[in-house]
SEVO-18419 format. One record per residue: residue number from 1; residue in three letters; x, y negated, z negated of N, C-alpha, C in turn. Coordinates in steps of 0.05 Angstrom, whole numbers, always signed. Each point is the difference from the previous one (the first is absolute). Layout:
# residues N
<rec pos="NUM" code="ALA" n_east="X" n_north="Y" n_up="Z" ca_east="X" ca_north="Y" ca_up="Z" c_east="X" c_north="Y" c_up="Z"/>
...
***
This chain:
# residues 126
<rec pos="1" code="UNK" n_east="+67" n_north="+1164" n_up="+173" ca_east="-7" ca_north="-26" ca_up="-12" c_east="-15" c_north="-17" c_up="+20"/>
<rec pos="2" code="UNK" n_east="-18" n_north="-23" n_up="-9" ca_east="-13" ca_north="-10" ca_up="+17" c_east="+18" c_north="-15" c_up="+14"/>
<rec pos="3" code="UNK" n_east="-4" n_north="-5" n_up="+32" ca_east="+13" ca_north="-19" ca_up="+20" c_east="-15" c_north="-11" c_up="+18"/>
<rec pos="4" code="UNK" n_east="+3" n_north="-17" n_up="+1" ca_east="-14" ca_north="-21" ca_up="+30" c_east="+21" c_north="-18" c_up="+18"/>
<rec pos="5" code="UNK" n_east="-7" n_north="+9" n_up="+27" ca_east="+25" ca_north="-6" ca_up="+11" c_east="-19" c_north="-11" c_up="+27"/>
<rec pos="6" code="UNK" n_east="+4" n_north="-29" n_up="+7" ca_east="-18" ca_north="-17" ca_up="+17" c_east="+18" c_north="+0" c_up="+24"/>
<rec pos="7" code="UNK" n_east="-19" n_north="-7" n_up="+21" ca_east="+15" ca_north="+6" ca_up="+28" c_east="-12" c_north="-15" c_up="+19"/>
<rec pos="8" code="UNK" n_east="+3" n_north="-11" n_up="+30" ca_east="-15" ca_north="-6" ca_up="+12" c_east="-2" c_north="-44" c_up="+10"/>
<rec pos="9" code="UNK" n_east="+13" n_north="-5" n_up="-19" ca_east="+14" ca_north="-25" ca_up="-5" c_east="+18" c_north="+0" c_up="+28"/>
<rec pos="10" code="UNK" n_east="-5" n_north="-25" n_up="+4" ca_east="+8" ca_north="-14" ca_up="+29" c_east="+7" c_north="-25" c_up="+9"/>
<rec pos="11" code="UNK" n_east="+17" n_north="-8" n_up="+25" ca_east="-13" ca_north="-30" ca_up="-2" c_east="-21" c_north="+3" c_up="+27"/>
<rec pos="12" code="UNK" n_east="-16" n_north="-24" n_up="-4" ca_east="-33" ca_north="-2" ca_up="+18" c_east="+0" c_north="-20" c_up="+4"/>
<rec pos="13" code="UNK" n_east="-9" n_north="-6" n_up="+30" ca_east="-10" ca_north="-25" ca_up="+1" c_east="-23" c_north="-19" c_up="-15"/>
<rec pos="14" code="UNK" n_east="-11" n_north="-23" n_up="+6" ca_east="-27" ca_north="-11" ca_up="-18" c_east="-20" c_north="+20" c_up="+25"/>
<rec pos="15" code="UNK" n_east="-16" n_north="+7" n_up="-22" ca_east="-25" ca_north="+7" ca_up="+17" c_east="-5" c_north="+34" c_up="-10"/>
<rec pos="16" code="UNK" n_east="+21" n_north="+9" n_up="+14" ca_east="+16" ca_north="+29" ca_up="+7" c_east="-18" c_north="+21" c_up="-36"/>
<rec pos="17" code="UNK" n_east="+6" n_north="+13" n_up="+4" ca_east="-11" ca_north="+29" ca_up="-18" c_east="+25" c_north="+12" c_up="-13"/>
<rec pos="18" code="UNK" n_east="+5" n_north="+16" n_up="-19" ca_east="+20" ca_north="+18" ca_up="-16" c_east="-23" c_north="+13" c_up="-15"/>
<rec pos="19" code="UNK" n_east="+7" n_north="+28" n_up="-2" ca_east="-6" ca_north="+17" ca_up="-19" c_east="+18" c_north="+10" c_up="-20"/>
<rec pos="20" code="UNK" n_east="-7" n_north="-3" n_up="-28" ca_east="+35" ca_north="+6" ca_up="-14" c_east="-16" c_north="+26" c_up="-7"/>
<rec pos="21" code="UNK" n_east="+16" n_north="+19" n_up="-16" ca_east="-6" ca_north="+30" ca_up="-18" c_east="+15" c_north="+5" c_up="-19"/>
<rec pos="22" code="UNK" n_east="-16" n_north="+12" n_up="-23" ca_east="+10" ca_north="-2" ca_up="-21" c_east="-3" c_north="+30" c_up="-3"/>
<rec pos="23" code="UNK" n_east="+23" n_north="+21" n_up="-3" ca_east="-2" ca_north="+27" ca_up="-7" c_east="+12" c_north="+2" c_up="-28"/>
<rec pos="24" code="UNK" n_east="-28" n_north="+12" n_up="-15" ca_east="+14" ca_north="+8" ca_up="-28" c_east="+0" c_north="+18" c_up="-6"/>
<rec pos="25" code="UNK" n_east="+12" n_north="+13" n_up="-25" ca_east="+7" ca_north="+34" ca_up="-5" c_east="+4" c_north="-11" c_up="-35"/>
<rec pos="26" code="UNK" n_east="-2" n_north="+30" n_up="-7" ca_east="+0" ca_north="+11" ca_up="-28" c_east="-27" c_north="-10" c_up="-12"/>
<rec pos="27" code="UNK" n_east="-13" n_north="-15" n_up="-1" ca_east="-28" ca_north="+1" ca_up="+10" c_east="-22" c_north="-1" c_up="+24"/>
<rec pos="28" code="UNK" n_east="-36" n_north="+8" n_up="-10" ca_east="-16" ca_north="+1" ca_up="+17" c_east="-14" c_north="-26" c_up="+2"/>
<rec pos="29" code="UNK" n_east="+1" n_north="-19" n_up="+21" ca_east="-2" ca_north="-28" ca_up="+6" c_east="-34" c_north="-1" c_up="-8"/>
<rec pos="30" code="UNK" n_east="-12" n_north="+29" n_up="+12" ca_east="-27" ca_north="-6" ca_up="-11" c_east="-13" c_north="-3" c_up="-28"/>
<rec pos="31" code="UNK" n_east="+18" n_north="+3" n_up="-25" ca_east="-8" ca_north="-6" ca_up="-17" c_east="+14" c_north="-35" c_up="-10"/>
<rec pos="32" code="UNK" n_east="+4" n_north="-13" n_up="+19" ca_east="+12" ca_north="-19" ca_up="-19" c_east="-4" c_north="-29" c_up="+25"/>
<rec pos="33" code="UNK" n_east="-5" n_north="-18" n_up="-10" ca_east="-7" ca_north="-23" ca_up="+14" c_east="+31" c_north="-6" c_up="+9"/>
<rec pos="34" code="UNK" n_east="-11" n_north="-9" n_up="+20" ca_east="+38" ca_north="-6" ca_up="+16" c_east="-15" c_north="-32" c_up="+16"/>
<rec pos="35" code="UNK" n_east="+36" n_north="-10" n_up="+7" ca_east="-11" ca_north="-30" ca_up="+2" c_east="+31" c_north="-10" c_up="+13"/>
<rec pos="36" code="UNK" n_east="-9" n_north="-26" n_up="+22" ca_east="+30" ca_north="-5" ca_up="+19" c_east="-1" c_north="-26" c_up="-14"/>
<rec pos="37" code="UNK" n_east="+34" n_north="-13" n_up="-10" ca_east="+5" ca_north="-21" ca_up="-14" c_east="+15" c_north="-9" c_up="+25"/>
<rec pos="38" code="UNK" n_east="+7" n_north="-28" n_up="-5" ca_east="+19" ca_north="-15" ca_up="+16" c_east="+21" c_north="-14" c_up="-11"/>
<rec pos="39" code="UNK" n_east="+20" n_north="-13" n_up="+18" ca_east="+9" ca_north="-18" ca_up="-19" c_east="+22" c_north="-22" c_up="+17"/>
<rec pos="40" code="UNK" n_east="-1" n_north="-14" n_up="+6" ca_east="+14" ca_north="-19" ca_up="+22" c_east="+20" c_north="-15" c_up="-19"/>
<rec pos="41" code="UNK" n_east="+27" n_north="-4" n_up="+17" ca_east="+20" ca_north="-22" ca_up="-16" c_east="-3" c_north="-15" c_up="-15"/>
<rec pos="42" code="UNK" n_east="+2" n_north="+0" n_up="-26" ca_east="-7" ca_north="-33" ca_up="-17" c_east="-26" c_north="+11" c_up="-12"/>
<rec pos="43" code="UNK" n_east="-18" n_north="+13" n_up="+5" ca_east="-29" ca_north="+8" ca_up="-9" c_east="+1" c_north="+23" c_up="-21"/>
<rec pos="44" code="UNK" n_east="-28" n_north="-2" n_up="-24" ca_east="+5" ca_north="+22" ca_up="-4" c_east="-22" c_north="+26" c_up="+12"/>
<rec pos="45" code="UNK" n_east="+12" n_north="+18" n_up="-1" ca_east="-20" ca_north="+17" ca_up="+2" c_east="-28" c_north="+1" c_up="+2"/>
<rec pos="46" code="UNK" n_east="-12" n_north="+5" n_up="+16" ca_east="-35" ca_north="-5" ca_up="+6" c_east="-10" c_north="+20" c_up="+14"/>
<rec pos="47" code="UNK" n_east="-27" n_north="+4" n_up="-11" ca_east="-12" ca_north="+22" ca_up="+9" c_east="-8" c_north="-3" c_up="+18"/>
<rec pos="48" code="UNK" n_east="-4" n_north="+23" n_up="+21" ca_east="-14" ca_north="-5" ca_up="+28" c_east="-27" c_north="+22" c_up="+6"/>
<rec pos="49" code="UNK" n_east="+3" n_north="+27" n_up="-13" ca_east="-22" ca_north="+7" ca_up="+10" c_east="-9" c_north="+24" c_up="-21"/>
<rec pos="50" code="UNK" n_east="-14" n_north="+27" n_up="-4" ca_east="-2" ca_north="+7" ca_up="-15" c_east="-24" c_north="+27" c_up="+3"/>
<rec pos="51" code="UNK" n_east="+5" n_north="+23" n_up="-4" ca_east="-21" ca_north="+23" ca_up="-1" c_east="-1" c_north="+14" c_up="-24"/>
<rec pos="52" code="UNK" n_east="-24" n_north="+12" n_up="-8" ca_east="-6" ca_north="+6" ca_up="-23" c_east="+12" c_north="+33" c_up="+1"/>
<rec pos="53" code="UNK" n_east="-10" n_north="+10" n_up="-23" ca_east="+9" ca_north="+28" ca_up="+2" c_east="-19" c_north="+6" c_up="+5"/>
<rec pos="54" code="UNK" n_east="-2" n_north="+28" n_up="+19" ca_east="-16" ca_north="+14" ca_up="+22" c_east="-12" c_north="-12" c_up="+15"/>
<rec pos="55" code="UNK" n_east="+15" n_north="-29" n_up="+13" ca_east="-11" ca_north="-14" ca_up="+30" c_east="-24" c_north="-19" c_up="-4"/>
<rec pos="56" code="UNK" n_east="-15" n_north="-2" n_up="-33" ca_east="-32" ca_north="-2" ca_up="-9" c_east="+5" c_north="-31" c_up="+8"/>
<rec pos="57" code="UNK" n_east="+27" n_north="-25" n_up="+8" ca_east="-5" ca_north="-18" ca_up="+6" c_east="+22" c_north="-21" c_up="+3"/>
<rec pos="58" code="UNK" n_east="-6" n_north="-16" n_up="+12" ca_east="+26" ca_north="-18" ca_up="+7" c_east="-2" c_north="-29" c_up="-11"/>
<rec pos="59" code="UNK" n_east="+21" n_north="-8" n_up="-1" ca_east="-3" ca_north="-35" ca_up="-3" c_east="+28" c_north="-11" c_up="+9"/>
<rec pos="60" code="UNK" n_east="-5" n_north="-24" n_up="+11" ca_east="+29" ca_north="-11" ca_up="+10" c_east="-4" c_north="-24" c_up="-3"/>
<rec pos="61" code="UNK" n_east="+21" n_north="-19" n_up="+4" ca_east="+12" ca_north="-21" ca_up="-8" c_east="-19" c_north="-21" c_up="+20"/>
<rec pos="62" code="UNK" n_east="-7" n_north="-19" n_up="-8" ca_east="-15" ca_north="-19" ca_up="+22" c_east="+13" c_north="-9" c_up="+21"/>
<rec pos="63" code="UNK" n_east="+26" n_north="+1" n_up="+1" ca_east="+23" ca_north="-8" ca_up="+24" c_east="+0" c_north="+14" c_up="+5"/>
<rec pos="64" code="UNK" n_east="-7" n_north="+25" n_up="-2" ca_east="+9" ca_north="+21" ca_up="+28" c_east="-28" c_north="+22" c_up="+9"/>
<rec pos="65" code="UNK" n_east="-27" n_north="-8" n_up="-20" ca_east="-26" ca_north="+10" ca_up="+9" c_east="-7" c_north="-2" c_up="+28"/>
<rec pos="66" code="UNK" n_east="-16" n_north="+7" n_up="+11" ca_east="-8" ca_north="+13" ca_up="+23" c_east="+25" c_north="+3" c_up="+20"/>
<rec pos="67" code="UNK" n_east="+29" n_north="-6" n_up="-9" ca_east="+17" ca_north="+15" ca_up="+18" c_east="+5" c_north="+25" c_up="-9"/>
<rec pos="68" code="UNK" n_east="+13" n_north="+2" n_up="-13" ca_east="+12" ca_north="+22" ca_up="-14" c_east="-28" c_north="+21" c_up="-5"/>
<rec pos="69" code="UNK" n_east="+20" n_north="+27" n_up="+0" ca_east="-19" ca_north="+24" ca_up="-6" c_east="+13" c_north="+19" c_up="-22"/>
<rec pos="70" code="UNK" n_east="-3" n_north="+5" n_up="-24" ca_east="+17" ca_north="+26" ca_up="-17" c_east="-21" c_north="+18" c_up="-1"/>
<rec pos="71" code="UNK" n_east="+9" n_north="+25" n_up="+1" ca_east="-6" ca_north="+30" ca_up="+0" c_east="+12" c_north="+16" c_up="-3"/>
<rec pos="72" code="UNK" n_east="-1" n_north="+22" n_up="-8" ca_east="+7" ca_north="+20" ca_up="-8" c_east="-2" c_north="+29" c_up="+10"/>
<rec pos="73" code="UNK" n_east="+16" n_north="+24" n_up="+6" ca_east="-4" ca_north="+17" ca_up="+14" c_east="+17" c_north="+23" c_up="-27"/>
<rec pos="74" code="UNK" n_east="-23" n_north="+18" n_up="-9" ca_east="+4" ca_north="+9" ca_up="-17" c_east="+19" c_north="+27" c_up="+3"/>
<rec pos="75" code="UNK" n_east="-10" n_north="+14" n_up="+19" ca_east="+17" ca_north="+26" ca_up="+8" c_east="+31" c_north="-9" c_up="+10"/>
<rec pos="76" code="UNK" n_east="-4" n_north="-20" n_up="+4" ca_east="+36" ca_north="-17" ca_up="+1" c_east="+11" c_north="-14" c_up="-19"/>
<rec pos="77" code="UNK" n_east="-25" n_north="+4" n_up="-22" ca_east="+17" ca_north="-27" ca_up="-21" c_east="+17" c_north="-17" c_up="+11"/>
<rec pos="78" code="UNK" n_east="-14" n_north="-21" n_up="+7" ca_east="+12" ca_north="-15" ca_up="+23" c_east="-22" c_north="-30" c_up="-8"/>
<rec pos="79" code="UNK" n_east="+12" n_north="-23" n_up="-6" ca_east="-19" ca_north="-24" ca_up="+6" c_east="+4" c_north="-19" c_up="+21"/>
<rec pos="80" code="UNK" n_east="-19" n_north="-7" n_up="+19" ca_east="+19" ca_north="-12" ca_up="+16" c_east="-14" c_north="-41" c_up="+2"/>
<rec pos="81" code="UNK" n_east="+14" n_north="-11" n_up="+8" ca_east="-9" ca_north="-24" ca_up="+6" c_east="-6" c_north="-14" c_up="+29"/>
<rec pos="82" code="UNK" n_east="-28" n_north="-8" n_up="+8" ca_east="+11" ca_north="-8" ca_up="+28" c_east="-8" c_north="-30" c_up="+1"/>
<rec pos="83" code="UNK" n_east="+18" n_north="-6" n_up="+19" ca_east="+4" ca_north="-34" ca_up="-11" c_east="-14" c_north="-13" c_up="+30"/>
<rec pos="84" code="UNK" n_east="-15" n_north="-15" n_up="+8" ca_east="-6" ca_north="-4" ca_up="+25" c_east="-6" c_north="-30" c_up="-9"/>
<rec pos="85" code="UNK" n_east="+9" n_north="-12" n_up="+25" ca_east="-3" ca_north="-27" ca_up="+8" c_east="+24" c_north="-20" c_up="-21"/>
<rec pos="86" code="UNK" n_east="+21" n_north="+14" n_up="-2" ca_east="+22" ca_north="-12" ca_up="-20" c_east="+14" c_north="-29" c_up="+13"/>
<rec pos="87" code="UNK" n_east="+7" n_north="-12" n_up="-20" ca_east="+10" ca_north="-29" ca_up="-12" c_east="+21" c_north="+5" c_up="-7"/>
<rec pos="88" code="UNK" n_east="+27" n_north="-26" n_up="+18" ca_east="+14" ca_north="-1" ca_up="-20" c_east="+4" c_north="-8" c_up="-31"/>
<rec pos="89" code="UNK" n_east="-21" n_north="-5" n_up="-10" ca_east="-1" ca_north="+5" ca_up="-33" c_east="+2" c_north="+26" c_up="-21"/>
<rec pos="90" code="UNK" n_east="-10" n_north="+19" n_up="+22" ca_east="-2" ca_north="+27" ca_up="-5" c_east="+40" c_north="+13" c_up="-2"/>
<rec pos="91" code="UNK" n_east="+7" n_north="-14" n_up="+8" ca_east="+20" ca_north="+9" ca_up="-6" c_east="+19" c_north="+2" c_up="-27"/>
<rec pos="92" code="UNK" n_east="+15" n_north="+30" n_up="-2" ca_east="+0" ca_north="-5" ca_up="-31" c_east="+6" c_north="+40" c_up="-7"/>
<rec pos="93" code="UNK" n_east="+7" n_north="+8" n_up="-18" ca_east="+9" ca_north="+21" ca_up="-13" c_east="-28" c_north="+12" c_up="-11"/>
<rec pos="94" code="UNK" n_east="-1" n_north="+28" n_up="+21" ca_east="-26" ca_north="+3" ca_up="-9" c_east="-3" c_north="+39" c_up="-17"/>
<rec pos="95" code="UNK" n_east="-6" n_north="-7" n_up="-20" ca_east="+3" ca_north="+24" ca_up="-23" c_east="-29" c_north="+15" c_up="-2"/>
<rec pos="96" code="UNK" n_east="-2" n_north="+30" n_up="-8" ca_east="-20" ca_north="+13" ca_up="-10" c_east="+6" c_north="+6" c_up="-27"/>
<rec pos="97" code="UNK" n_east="-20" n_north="+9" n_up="-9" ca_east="-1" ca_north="+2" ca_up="-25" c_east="-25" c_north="+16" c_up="-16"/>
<rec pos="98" code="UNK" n_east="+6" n_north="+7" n_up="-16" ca_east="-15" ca_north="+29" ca_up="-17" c_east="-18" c_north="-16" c_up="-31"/>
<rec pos="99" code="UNK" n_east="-21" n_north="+9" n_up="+5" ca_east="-12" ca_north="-11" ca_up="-35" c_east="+17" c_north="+14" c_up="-10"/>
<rec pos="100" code="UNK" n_east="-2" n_north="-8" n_up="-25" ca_east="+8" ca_north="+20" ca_up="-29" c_east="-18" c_north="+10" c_up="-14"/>
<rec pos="101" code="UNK" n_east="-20" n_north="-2" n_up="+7" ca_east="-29" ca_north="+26" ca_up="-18" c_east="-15" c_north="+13" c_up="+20"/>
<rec pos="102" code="UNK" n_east="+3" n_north="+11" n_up="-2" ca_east="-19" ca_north="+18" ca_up="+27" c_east="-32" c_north="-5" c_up="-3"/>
<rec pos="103" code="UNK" n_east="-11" n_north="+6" n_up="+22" ca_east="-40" ca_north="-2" ca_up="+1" c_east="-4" c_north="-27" c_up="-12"/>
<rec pos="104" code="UNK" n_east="+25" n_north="-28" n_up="-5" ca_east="-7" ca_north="-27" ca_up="-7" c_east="-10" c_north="-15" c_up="+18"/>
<rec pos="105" code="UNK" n_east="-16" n_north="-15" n_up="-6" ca_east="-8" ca_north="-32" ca_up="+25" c_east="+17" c_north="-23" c_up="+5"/>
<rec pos="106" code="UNK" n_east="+9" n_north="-6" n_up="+22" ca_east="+16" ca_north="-30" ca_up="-5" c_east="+18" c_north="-5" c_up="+12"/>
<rec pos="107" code="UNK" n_east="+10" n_north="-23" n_up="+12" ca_east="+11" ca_north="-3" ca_up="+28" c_east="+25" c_north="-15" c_up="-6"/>
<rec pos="108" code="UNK" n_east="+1" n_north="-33" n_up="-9" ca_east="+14" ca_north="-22" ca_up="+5" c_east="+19" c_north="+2" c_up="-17"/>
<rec pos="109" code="UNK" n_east="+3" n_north="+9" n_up="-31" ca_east="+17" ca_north="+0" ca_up="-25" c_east="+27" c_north="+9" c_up="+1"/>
<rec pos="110" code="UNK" n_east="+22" n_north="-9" n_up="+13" ca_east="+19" ca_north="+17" ca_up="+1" c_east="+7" c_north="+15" c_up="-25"/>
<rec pos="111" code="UNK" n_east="-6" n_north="-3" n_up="-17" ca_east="+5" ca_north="+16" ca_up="-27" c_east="-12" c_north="+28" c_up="-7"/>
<rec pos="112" code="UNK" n_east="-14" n_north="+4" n_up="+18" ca_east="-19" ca_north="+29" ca_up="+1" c_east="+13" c_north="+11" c_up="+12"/>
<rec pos="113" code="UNK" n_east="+17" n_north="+0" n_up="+22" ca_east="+10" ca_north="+14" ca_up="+16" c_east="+31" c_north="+7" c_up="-14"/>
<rec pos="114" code="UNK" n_east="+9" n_north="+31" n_up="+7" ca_east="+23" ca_north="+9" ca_up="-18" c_east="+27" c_north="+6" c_up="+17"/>
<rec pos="115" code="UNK" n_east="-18" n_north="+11" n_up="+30" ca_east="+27" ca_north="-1" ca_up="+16" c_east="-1" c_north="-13" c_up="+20"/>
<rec pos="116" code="UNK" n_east="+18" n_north="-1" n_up="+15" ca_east="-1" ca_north="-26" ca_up="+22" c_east="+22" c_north="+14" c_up="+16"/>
<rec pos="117" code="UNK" n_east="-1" n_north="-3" n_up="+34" ca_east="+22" ca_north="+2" ca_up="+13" c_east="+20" c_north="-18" c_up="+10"/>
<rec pos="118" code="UNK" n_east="+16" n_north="+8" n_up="+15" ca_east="+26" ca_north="-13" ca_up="+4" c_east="-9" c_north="-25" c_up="+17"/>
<rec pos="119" code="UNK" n_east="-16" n_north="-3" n_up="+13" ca_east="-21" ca_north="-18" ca_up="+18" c_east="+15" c_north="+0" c_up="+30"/>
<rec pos="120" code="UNK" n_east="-17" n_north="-16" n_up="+18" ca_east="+5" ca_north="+0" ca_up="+30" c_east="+1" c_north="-23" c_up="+5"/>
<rec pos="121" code="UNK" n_east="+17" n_north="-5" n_up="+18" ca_east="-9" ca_north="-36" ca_up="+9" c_east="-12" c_north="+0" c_up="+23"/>
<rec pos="122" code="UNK" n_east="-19" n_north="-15" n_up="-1" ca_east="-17" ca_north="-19" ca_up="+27" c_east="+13" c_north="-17" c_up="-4"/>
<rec pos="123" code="UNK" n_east="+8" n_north="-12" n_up="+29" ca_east="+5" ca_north="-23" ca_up="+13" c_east="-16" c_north="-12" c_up="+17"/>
<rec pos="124" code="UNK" n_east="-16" n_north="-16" n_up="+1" ca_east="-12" ca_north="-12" ca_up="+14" c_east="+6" c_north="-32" c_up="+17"/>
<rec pos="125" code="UNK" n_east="+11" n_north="+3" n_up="+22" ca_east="+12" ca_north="-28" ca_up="+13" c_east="-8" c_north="+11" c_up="+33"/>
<rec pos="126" code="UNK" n_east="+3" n_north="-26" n_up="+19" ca_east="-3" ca_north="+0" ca_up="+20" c_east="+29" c_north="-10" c_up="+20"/>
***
């Protein structure tokens, strides 16, 4: 059955770098747009970053553009996130997640997406 199980969640200073990973199974990541959600105390859920199926493109959240990096490593079915130059704002419960149609376009909708993992926490304080 499909699973995604996120890892890599820390606490970091302001400034400092984390890479989280998202390993999934019972599907092939390259057919299906995958995408990292967030979600901080009191907030709801918000998208942060986002790759298409077969790597053809990215889009991310305007708070976290030119830091953040998502990619994909296919022979690992593996997505990973790298977070550079982080804020304590950035802190917050951070989830992957699977479209639900395969070879689809589309990033921000949490409603497209079918599975979701257990998430990781970033902590970000000094």
């Amino acid at each position: 059955q499909v699973q995604l199980v996120e890892s890599g969640g820390d606490l970091a200073q302001p400034g400092g770098s984390l890479t989280l990973s998202c390993a999934a199974s019972g599907f092939t990541i390259n057919n299906y747009g995958m995408a990292w959600f967030r979600q901080a105390p009191g907030k709801e859920r918000e998208f942060v970053a986002a790759v298409n199926w077969g790597g053809i493109g990215t889009f991310y959240a305007d708070s976290v553009k030119g830091r953040f990096t998502v990619s994909r490593y296919n022979a690992k079915n593996t997505v990973n996130l790298q977070m550079n130059s982080l804020k304590p704002q950035d802190t917050a419960l951070y989830y992957c997640a699977k479209r639900k149609v395969p070879y689809s376009i589309g990033y921000s909708n949490k409603d497209e997406y079918d599975y979701w993992g257990q998430g990781t926490q970033v902590t970000i304080s000094s």
